[in-house]
Backbone atoms as SQL, in Angstrom:
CREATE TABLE atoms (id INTEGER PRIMARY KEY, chain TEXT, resi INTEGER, resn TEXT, atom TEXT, x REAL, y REAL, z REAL);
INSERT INTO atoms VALUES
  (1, 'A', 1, 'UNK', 'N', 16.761, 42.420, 13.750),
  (2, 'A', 1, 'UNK', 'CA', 17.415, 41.143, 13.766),
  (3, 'A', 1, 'UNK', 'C', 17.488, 40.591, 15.194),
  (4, 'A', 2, 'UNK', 'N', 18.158, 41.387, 16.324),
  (5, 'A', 2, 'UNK', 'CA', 17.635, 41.170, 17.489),
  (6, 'A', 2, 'UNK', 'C', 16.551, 40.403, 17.852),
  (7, 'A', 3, 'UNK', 'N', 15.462, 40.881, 17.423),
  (8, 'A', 3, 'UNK', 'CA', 14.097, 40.730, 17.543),
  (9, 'A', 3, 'UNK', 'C', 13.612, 39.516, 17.765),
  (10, 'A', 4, 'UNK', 'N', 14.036, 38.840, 16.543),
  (11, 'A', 4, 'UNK', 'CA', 14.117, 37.636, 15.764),
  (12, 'A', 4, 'UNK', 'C', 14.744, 37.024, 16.009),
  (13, 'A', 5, 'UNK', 'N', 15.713, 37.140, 16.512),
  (14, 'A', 5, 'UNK', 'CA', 16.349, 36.210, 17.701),
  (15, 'A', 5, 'UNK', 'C', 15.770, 35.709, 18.634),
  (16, 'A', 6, 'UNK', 'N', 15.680, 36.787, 19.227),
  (17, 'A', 6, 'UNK', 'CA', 14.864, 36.694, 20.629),
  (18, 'A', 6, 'UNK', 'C', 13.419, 35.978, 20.596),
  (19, 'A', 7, 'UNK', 'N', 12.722, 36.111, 19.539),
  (20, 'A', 7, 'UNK', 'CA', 11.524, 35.247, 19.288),
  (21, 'A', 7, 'UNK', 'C', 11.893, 34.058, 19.089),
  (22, 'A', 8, 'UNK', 'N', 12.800, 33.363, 18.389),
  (23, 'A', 8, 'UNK', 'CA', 13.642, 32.177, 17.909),
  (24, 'A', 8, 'UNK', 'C', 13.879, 31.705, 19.291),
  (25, 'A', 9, 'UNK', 'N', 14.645, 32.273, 19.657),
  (26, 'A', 9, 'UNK', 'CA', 14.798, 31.610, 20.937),
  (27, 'A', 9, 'UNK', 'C', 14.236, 31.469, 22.063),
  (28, 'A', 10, 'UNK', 'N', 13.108, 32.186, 22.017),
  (29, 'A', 10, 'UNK', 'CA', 12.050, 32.108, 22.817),
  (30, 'A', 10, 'UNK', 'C', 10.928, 30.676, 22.750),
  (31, 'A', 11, 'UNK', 'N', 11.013, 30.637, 21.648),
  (32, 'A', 11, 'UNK', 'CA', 10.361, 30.023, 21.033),
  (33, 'A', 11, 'UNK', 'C', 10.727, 28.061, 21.182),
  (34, 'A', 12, 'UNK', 'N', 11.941, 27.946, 20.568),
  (35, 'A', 12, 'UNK', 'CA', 12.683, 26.902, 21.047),
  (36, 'A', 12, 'UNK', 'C', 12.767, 26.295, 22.331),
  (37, 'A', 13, 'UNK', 'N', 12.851, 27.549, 23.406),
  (38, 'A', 13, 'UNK', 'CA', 12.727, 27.174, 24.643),
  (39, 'A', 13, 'UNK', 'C', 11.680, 26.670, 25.353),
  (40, 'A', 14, 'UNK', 'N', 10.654, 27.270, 24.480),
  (41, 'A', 14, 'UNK', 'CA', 9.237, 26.473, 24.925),
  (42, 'A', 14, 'UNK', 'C', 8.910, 25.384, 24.483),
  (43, 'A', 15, 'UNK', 'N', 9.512, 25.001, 23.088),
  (44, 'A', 15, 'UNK', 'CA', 8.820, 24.022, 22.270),
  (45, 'A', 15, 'UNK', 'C', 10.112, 22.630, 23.410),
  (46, 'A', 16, 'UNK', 'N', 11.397, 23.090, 24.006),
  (47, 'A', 16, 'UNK', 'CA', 11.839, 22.094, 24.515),
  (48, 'A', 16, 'UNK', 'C', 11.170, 21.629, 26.309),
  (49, 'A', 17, 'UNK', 'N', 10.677, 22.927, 26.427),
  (50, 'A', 17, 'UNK', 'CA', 10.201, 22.072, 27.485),
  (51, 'A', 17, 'UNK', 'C', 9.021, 21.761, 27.642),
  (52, 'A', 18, 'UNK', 'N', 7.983, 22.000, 26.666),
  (53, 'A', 18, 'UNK', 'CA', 6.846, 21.198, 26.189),
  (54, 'A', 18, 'UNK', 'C', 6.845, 19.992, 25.592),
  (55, 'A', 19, 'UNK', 'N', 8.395, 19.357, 25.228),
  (56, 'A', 19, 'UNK', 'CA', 8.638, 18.155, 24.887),
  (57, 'A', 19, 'UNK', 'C', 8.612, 17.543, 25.792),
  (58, 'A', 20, 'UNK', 'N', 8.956, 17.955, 26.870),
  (59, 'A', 20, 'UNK', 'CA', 9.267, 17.085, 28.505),
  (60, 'A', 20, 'UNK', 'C', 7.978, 16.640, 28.614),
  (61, 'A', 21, 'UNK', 'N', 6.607, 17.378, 28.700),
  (62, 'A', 21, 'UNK', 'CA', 5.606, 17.620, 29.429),
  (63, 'A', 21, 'UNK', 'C', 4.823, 16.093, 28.743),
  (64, 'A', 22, 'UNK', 'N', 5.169, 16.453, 27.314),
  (65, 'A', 22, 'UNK', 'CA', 4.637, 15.346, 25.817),
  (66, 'A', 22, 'UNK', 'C', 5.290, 13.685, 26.379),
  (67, 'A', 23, 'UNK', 'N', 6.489, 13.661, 26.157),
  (68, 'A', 23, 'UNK', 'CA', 6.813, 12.394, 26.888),
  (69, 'A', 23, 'UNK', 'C', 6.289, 11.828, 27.957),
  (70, 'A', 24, 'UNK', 'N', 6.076, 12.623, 29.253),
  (71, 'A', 24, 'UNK', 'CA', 5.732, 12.056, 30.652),
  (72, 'A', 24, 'UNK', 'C', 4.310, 11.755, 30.358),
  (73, 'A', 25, 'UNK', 'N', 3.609, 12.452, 29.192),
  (74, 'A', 25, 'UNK', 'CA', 2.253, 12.157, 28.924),
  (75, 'A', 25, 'UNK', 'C', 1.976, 10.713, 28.335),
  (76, 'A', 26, 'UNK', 'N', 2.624, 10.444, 27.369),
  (77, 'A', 26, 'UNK', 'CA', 2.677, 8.879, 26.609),
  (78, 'A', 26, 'UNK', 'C', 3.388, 7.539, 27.203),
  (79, 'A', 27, 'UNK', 'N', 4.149, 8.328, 28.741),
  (80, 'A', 27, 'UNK', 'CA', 4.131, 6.631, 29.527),
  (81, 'A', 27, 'UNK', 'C', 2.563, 6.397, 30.327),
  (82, 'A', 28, 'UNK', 'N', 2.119, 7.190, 30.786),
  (83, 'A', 28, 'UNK', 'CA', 0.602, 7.138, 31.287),
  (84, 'A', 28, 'UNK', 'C', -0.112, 6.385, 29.881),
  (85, 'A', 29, 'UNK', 'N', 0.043, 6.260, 28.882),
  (86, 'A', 29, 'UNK', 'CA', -0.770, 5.894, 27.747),
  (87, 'A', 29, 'UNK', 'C', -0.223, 4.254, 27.608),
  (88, 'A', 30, 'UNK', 'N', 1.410, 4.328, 27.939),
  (89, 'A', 30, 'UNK', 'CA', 1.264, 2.499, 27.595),
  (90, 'A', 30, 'UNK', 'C', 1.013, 1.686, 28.724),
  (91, 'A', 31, 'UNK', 'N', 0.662, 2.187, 29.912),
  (92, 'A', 31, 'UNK', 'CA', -0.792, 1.539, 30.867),
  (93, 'A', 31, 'UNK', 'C', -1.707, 1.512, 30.240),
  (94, 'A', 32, 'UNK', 'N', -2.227, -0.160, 30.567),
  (95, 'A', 32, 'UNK', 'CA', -3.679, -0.080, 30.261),
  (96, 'A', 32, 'UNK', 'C', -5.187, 0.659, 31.112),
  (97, 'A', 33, 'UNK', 'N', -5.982, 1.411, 30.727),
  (98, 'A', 33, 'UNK', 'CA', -6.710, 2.459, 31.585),
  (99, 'A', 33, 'UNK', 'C', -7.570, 1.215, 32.962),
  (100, 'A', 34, 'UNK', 'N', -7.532, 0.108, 32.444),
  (101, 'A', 34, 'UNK', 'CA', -8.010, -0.924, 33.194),
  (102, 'A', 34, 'UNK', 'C', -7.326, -1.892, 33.472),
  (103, 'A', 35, 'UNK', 'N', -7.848, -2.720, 34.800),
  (104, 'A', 35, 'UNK', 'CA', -7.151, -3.932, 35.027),
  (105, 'A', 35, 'UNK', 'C', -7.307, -4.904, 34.044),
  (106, 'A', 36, 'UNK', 'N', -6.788, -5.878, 34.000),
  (107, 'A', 36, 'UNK', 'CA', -7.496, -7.349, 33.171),
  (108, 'A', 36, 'UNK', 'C', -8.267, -8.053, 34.071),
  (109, 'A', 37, 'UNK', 'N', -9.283, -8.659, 33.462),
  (110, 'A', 37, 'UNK', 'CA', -10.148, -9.224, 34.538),
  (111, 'A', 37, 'UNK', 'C', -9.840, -10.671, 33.848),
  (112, 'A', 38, 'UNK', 'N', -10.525, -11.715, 34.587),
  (113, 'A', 38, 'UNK', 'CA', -10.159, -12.689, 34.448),
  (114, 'A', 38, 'UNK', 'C', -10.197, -13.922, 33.093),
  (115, 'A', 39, 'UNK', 'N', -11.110, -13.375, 32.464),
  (116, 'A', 39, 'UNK', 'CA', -12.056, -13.870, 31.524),
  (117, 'A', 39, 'UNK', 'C', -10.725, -13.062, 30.268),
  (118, 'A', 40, 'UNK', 'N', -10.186, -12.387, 30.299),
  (119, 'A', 40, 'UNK', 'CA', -9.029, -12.022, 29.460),
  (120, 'A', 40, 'UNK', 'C', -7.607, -12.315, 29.960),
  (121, 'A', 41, 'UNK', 'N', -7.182, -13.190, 30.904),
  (122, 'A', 41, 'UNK', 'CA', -6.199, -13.866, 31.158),
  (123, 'A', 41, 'UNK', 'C', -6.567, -15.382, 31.639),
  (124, 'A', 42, 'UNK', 'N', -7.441, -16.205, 31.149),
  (125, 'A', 42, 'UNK', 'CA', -7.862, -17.328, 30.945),
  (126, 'A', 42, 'UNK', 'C', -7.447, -18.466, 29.707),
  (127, 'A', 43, 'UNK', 'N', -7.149, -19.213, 30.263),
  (128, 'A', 43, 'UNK', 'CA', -6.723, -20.557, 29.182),
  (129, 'A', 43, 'UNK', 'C', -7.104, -20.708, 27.984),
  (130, 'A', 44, 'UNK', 'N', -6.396, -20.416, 26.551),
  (131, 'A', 44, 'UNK', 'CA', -7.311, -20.915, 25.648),
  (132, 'A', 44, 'UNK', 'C', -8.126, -21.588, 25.977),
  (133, 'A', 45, 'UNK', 'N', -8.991, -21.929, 24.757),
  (134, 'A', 45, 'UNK', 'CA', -9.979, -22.899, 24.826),
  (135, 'A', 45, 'UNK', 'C', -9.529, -24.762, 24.492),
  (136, 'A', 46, 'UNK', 'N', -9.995, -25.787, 25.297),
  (137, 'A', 46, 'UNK', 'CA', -9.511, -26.505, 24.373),
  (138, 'A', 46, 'UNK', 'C', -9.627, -27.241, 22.479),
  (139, 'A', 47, 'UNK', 'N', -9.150, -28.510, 22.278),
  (140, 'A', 47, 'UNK', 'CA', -9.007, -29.044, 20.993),
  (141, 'A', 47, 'UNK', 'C', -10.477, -28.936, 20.961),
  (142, 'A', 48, 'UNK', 'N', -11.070, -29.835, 21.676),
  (143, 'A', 48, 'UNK', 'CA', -12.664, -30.082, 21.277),
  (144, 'A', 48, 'UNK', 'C', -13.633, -29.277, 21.733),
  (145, 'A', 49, 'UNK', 'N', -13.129, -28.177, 22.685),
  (146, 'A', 49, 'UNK', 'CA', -14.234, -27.308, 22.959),
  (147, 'A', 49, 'UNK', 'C', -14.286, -26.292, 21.035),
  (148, 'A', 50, 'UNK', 'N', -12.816, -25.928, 20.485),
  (149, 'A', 50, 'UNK', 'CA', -12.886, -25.760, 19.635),
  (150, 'A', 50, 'UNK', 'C', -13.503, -26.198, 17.772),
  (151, 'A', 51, 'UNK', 'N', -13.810, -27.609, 18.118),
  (152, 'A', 51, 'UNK', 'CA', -14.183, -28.361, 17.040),
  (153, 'A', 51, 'UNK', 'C', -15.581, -28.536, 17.760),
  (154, 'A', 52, 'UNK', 'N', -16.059, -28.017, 18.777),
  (155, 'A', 52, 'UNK', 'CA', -17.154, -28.124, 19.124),
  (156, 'A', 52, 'UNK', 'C', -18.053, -26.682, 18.702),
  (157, 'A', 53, 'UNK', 'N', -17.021, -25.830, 18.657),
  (158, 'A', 53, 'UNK', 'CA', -17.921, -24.368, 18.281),
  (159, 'A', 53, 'UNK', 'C', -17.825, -24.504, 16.936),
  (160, 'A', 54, 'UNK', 'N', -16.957, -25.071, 15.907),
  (161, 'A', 54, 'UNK', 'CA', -17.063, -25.170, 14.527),
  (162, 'A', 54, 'UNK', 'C', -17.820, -25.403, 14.163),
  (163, 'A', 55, 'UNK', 'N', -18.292, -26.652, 15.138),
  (164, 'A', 55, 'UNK', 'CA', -19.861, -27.390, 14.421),
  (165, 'A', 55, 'UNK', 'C', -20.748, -26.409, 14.489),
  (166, 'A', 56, 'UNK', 'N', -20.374, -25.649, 15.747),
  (167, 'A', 56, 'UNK', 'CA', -21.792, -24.881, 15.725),
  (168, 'A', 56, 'UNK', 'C', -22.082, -23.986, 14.824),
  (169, 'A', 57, 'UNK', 'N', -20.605, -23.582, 14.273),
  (170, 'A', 57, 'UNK', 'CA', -21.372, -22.624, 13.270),
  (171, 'A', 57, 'UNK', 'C', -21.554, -23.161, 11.683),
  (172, 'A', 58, 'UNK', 'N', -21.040, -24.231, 11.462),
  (173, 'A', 58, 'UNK', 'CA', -21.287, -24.959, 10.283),
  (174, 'A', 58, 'UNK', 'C', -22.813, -25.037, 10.324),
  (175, 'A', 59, 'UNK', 'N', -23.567, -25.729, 11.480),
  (176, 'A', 59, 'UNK', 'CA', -24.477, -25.594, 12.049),
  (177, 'A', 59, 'UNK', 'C', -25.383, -24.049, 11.566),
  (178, 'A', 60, 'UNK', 'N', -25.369, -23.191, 12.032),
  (179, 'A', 60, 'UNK', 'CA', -25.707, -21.927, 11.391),
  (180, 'A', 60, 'UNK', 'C', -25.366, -21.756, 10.174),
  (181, 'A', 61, 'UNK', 'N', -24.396, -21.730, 9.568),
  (182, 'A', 61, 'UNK', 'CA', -24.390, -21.557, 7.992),
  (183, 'A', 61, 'UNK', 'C', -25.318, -22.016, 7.097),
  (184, 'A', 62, 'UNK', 'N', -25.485, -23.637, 7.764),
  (185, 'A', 62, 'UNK', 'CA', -26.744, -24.561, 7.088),
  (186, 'A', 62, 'UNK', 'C', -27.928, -23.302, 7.671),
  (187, 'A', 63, 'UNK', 'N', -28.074, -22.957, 8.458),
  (188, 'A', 63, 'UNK', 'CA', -29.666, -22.008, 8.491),
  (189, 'A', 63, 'UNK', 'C', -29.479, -21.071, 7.614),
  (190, 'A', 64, 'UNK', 'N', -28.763, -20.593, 7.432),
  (191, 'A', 64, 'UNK', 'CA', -28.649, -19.096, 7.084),
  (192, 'A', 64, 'UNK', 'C', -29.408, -19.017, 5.270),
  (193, 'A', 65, 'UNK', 'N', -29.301, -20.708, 5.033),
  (194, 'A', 65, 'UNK', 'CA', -29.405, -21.173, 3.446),
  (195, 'A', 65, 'UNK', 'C', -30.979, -21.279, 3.303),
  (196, 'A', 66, 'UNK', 'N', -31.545, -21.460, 4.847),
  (197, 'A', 66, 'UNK', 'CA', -33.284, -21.987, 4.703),
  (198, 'A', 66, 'UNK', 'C', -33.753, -20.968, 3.937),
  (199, 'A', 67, 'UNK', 'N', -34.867, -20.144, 3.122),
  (200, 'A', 67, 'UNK', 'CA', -35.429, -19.606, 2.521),
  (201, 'A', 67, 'UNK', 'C', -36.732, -18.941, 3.870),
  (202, 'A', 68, 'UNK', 'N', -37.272, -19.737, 3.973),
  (203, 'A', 68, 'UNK', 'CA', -38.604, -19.722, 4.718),
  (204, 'A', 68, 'UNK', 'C', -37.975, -18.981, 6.650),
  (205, 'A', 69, 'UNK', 'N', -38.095, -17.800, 6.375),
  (206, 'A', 69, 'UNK', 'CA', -37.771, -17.134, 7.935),
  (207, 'A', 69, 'UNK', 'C', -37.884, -18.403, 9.397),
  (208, 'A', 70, 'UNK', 'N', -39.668, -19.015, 9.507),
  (209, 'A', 70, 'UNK', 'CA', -39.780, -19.271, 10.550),
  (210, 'A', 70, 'UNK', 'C', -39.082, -20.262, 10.592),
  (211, 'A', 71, 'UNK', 'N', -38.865, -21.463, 9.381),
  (212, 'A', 71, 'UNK', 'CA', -38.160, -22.534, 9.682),
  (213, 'A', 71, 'UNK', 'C', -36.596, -22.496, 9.601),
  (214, 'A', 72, 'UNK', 'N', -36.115, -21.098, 9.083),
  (215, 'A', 72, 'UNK', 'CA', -34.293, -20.591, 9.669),
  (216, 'A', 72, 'UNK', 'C', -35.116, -20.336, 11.356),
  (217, 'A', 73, 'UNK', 'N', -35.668, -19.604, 11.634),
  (218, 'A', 73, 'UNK', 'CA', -35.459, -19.444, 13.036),
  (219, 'A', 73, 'UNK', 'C', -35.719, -20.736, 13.770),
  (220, 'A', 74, 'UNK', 'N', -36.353, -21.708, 13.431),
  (221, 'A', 74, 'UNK', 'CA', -36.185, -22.920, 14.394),
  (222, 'A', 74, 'UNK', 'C', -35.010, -23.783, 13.844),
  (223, 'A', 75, 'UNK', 'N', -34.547, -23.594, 13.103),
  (224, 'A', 75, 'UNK', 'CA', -33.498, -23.971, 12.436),
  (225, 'A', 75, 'UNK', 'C', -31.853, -23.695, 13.944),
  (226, 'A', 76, 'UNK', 'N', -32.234, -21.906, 13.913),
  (227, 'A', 76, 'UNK', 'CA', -31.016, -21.781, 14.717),
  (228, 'A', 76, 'UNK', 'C', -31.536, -22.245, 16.029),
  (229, 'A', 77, 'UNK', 'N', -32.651, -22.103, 16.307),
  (230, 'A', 77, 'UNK', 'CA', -33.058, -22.706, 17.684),
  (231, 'A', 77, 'UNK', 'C', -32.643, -24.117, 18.486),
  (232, 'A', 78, 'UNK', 'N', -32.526, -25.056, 17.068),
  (233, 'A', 78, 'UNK', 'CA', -32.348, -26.320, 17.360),
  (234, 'A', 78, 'UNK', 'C', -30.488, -26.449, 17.489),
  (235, 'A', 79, 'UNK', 'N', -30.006, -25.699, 16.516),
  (236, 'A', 79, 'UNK', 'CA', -28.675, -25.493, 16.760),
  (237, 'A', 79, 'UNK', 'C', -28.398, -25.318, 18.437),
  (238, 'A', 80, 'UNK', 'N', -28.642, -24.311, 18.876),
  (239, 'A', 80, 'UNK', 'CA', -28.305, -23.403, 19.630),
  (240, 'A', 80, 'UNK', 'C', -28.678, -24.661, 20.901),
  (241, 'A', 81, 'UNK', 'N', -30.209, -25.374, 20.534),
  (242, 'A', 81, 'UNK', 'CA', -30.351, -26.153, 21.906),
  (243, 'A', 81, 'UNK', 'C', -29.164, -27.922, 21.946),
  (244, 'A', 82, 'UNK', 'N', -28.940, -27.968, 20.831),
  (245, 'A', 82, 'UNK', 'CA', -27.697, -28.906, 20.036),
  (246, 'A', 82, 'UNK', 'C', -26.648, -28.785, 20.410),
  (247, 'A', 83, 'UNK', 'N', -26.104, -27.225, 20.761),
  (248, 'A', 83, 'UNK', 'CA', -24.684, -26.972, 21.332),
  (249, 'A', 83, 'UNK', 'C', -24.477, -26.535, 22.355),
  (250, 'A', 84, 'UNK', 'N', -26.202, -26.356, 22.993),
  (251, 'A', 84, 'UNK', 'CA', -25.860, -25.763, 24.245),
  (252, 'A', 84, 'UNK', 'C', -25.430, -24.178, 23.881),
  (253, 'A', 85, 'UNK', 'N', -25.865, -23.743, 23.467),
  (254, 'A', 85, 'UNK', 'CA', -25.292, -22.235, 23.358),
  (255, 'A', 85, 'UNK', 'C', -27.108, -21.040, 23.343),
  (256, 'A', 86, 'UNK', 'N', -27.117, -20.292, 24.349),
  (257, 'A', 86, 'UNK', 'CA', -27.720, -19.422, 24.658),
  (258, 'A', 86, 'UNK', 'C', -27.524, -17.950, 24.271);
């Protein structure tokens, strides 16, 4: 019975100060591993830059319907030279 104590409490004592070790580990985790660069703390977009990419892909949807490969691919081509998008 001793024994078993002594393992019990051996035991406990480790599992509490391996809790310490566990915590100090998961504030390092709610840092982000990187900075933010700029392009992810930048201004939405605006009203019409937004109703401007809609078109574009309304724009693509209409290709996506062509049947005939080469004329979807000039299809998105003309889009793409239409919205300015590369």
């Amino acid at each position: 019975m001793t024994k078993l104590m002594s393992i019990l409490t051996a035991s406990a004592l480790a599992l509490s100060l391996s809790s310490g070790a566990f915590a100090a580990g998961d504030k390092a985790q709610d840092q982000p591993a990187y900075p933010k660069t700029q392009d992810q703390t930048a201004a939405p977009p605006s009203a019409e830059q937004s109703k401007k990419y809609e078109e574009y892909l309304v724009a693509l949807k209409k290709c996506q319907d062509v049947q005939d490969p080469v004329k979807q691919q000039n299809c998105i081509e003309q889009a793409r030279q239409k919205y300015n998008r590369m």
